[in-house]
MILOFI-159327 format. One record per residue (C-alpha): residue in one letter; x, y, z. Coordinates in Angstrom, 2 decimals, padded with zeros to 5 digits. Each point is the difference from the previous one (the first is absolute). Example, Ala and Ser with C-alpha at 12.3 -4.5 7.8 and 13.67 -1.06 7.14 Angstrom:
<sites>
> code_px_py_pz
> A_012.30_-004.50_007.80
> S_001.37_003.44_-000.66
</sites>
This chain:
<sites>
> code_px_py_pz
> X_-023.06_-118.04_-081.67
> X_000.64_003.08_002.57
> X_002.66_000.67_-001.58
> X_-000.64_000.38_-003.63
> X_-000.16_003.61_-001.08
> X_-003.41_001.08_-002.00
> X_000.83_003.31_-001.41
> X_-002.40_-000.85_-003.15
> X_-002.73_001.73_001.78
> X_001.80_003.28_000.23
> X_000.34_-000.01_-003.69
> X_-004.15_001.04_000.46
> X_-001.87_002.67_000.92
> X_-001.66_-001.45_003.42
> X_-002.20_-000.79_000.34
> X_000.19_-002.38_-002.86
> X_-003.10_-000.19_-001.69
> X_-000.77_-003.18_-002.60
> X_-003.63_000.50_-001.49
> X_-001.65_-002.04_-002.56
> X_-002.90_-002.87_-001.07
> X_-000.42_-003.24_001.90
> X_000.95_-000.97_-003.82
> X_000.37_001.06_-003.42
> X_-003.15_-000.90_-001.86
> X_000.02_002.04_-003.11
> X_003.41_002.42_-001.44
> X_-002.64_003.37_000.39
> X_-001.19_-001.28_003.37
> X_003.95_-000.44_001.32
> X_001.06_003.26_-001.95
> X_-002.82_002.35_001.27
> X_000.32_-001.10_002.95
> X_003.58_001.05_-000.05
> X_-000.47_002.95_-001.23
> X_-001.86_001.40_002.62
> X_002.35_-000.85_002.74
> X_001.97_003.40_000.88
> X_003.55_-000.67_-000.34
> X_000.07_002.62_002.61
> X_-001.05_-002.59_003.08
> X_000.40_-003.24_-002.00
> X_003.15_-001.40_-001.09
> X_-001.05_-003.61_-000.99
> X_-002.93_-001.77_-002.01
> X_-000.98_-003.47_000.96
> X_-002.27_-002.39_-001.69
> X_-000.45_-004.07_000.30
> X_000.81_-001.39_-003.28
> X_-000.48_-003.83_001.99
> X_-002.83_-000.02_002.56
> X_000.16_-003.06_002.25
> X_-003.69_-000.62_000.64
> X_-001.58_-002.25_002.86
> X_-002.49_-001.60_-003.00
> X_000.68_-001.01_-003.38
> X_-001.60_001.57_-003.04
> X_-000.01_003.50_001.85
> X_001.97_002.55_-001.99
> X_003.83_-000.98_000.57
> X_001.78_002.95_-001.73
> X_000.67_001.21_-003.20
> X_003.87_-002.03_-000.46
> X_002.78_001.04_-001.86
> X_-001.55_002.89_-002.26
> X_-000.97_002.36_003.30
> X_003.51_000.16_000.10
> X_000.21_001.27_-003.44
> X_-002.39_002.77_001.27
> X_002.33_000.43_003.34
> X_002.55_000.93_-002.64
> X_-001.89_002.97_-001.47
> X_-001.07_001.38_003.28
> X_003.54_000.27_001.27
> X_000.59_001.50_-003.62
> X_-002.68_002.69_000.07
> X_-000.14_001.23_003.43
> X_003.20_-000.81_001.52
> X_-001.45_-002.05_002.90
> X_001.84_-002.75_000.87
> X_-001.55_-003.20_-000.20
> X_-000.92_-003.44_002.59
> X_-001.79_-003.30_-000.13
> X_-000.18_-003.12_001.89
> X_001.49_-003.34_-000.52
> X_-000.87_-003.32_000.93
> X_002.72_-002.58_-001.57
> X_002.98_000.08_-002.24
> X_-001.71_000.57_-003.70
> X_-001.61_003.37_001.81
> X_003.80_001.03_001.34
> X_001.42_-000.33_-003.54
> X_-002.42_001.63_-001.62
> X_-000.06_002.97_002.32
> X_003.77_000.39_-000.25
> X_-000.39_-000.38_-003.97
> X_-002.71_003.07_000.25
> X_002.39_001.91_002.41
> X_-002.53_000.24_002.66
> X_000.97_002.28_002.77
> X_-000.93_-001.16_002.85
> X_-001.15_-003.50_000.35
> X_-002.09_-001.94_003.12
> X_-000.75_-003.24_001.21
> X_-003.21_000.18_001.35
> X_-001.85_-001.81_003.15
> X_-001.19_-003.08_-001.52
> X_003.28_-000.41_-001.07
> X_002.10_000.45_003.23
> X_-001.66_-002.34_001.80
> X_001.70_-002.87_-001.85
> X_003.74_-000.18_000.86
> X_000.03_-002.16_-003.67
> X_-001.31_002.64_-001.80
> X_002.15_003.11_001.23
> X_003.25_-002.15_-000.29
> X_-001.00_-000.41_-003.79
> X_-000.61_003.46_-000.15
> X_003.05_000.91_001.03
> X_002.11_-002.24_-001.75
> X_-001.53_001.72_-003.39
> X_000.79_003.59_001.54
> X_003.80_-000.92_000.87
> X_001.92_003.10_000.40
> X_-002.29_002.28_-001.33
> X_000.28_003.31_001.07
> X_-003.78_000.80_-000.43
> X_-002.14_000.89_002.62
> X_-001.25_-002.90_000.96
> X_-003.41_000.51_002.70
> X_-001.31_-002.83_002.52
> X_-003.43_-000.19_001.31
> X_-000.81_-001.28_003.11
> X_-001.32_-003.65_000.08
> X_-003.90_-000.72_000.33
> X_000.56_-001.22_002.67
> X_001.47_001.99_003.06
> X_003.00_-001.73_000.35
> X_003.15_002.15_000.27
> X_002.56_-002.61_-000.39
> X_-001.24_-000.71_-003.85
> X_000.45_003.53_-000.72
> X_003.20_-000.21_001.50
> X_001.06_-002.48_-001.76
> X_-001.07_001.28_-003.53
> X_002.13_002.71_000.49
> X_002.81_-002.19_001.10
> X_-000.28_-002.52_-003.14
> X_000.24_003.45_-002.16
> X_003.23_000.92_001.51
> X_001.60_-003.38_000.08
> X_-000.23_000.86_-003.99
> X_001.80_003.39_-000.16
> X_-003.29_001.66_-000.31
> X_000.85_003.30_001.89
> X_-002.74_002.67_-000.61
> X_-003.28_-001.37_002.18
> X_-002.56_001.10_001.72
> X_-003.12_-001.82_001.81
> X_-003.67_001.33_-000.59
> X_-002.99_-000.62_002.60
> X_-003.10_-000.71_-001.52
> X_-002.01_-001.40_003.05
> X_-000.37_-003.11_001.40
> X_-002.96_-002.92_-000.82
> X_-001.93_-000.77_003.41
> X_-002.97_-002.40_000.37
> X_-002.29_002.86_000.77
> X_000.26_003.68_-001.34
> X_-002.97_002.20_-000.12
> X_001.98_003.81_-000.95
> X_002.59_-001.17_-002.24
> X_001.01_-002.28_-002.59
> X_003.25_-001.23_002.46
> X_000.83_001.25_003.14
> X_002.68_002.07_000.26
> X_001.55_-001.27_003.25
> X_001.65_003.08_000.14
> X_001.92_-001.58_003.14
> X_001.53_-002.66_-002.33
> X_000.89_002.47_-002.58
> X_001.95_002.14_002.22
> X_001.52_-002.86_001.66
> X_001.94_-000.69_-003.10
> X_000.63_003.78_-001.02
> X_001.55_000.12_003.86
> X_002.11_-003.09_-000.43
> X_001.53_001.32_-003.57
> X_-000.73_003.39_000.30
> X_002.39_-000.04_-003.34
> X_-002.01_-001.64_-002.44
> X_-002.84_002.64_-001.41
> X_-003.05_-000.91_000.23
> X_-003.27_001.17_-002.18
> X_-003.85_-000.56_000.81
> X_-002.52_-001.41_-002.18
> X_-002.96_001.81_001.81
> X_-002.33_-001.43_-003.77
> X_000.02_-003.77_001.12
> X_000.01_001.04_003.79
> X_-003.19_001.43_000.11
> X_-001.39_-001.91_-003.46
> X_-002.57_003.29_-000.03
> X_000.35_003.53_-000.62
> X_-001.27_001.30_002.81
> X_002.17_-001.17_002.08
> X_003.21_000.86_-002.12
> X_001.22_003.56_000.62
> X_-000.97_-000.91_004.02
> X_002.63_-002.91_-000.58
> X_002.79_002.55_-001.95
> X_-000.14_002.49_002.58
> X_000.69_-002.55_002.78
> X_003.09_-001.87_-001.87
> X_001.46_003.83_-000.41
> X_-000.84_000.93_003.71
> X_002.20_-003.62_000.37
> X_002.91_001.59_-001.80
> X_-000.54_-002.50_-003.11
> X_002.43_000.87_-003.26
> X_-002.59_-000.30_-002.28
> X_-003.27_-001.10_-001.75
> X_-001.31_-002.08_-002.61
> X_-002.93_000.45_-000.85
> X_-002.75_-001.04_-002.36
> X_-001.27_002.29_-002.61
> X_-002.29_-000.25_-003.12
> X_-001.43_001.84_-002.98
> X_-003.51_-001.35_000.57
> X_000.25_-002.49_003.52
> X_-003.74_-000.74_-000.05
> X_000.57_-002.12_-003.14
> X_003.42_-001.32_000.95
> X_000.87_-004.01_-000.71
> X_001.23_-000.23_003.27
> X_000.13_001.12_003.71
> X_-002.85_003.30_-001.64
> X_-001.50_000.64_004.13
> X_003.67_001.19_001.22
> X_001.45_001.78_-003.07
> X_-000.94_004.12_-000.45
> X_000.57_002.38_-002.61
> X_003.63_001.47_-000.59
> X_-001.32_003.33_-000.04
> X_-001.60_-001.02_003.40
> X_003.28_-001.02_001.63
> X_002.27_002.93_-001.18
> X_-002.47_002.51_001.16
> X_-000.07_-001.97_003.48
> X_004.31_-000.12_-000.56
> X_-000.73_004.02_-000.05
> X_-002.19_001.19_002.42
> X_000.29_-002.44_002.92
> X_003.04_-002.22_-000.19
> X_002.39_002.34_001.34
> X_-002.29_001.78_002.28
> X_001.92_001.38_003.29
> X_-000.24_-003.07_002.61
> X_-000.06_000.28_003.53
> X_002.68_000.36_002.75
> X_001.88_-002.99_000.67
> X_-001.44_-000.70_003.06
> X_-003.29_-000.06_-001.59
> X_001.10_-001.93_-003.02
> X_001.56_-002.63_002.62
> X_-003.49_-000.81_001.94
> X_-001.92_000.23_-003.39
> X_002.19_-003.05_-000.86
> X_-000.13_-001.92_003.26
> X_-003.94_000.61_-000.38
> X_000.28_-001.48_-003.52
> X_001.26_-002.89_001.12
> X_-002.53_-000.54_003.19
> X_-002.71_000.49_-002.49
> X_001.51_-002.89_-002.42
> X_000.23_-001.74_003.68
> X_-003.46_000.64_000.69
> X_-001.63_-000.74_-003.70
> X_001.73_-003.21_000.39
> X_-001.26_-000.89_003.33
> X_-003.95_000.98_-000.97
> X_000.70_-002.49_-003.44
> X_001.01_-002.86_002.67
> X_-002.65_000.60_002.43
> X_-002.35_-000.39_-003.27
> X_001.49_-003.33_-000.89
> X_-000.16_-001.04_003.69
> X_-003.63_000.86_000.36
> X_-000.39_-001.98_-003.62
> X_001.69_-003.25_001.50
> X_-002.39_000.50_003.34
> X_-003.40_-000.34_-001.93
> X_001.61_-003.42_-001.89
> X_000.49_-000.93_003.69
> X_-003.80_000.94_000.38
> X_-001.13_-002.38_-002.28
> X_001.44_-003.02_000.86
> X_-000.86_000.39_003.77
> X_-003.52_000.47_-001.70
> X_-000.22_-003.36_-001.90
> X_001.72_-001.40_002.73
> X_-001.84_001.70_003.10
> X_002.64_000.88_001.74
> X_000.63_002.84_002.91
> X_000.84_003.38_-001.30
> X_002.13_000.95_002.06
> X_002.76_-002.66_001.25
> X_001.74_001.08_003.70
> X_002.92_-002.46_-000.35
> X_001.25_001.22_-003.78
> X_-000.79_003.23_001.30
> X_002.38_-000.23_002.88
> X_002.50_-001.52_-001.70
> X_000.61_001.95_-002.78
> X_-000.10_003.77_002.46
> X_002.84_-001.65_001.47
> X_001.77_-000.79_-002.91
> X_-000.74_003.35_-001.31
> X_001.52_001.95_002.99
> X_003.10_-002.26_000.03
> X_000.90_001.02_-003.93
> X_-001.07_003.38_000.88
> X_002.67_000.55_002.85
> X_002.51_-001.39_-001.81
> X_-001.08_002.76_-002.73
> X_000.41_002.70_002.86
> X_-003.64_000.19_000.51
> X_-001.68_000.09_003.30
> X_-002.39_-002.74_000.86
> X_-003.12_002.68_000.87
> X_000.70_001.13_-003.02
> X_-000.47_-003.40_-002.38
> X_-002.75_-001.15_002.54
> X_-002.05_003.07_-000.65
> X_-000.08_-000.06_-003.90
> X_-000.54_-004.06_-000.44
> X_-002.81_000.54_002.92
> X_-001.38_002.08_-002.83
> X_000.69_-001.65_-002.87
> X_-000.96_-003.35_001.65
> X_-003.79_001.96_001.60
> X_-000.49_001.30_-004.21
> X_000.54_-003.54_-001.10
> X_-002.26_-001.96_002.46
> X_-002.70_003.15_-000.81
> X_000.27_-001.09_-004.17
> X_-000.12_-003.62_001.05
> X_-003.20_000.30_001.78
> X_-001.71_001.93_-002.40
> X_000.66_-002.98_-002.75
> X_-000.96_-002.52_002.07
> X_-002.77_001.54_001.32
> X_-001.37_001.30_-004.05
> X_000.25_003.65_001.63
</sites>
């Protein structure tokens, strides 16, 4: 996979800019929409014509016609056009609509069953054909999605990073794990790769923050989610802005003069510490949850608070995995003193009704 050539991107103005609704809803919603993306900045329209959805009877997409209405906005502004698929019947009827750049999105990569059908139905197409990263942050299934595309002749691909689902996230829709993300852009440095800042952050607020740091990160491009009215959209309405919104941000700030590359290198080490450090402060949370279950049952029970023997035990066992981890023992003994003194603290205060 090194060694395949991607020259597709270069056939774009970078950075590549796809810009659209979550999904088509109505033909005026998809073609005003379009119409007020500047050609200028954005080369490609997006919308979900299928919407996988975590419940049923939630608004799945519009089918077959949106594509219809794909069609005409490729017709009267020139944009090119993209959607996602999910099985076989969504490949052929993309290819039958002459979509232009086709993805399989993250539910979808997850299942090694899925993709391989996917690709089967895309055999040596030579559209563009986009994979975004699993839910889950597993680089090997993205890998391999890319790998099931090629064993098929598909030669034009490219992977998008949409954020990652966690079991706690207080910021953002999906972590970025920027450190994962890169990972793969170092290991195939060949294969572009786009961000999906819209179902990173799942909010607007957060969603230029999240552009400006996949740029500073050398991405190739964007896709991101527009709309004509997003306050009354069917789907995904807290992370999608106005077109107008996004081309005047496209104008004014995307290509703003960045900083020297020494700055731009710490700015991205920091980045990643403050994933790091986000990450540590969510597991400290769901430590100190766990220690007031622990609380409870040495209430009902009347048991000691504060047990020497575990204690002991599990320092040692702490500081062995630690050097092995290049850590120094002072160094692990300090922080579990202190996680261990904040845990017997909340402990005492349950039993004790403080």
């Amino acid at each position: 996979m090194k060694n395949i050539e991607q020259n597709w991107i270069n056939s774009f103005k970078k950075p590549l800019i796809i810009s659209g609704p979550c999904s088509a809803e109505t033909e005026n919603q998809v073609l005003e929409t379009a119409k007020k993306l500047d050609k200028n900045y954005i080369q490609v329209f997006r919308a979900g014509i299928w919407k996988p959805r975590t419940r049923p009877n939630c608004f799945e997409g519009i089918g077959q016609i949106g594509l219809k209405w794909l069609n005409k906005v490729k017709k009267e502004t020139g944009l090119l056009t993209a959607t996602e698929v999910a099985n076989s019947t969504h490949v052929e009827l993309a290819l039958k609509y002459d979509i232009d750049i086709i993805w399989i999105g993250a539910r979808s990569t997850v299942n090694p069953f899925t993709v391989q059908e996917i690709s089967e139905a895309l055999k040596n197409t030579t559209k563009i054909i986009l994979v975004k990263n699993p839910i889950n942050p597993d680089v090997d299934l993205w890998i391999g999605a890319l790998e099931r595309l090629i064993n098929q002749g598909i030669k034009n691909i490219g992977v998008i990073h949409r954020g990652f689902s966690t079991y706690k996230s207080i910021k953002y829709r999906n972590t970025p794990n920027w450190g994962l993300a890169l990972k793969f852009k170092k290991l195939y440095p060949n294969i572009p790769m786009l961000c999906d800042p819209s179902h990173i952050s799942g909010n607007r607020e957060c969603l230029f923050e999240v552009i400006k740091q996949a740029m500073s990160f050398k991405y190739e491009g964007l896709i991101v989610e527009t709309h004509c009215n997003p306050d009354k959209a069917l789907s995904d309405s807290q992370q999608q802005i106005r077109p107008e919104q996004f081309v005047e941000f496209l104008k004014n700030d995307l290509f703003k003069k960045t900083n020297s590359k020494t700055e731009m290198e710490l700015e991205h080490i920091r980045v990643l510490i403050s994933e790091l450090d986000q990450n540590l402060i969510y597991l400290l949370s769901e430590r100190m949850e766990s220690s007031e279950k622990v609380a409870i049952i040495k209430k009902i029970n009347n048991l000691l608070v504060f047990q020497p023997k575990r204690w002991k035990s599990l320092i040692e066992e702490y500081k062995t995995l630690g050097q092995k981890l290049c850590l120094s023992e002072k160094f692990i003994e300090n922080i579990f003193k202190e996680i261990h003194k904040e845990s017997i603290n909340l402990q005492n205060k349950i039993i004790n009704n403080i």
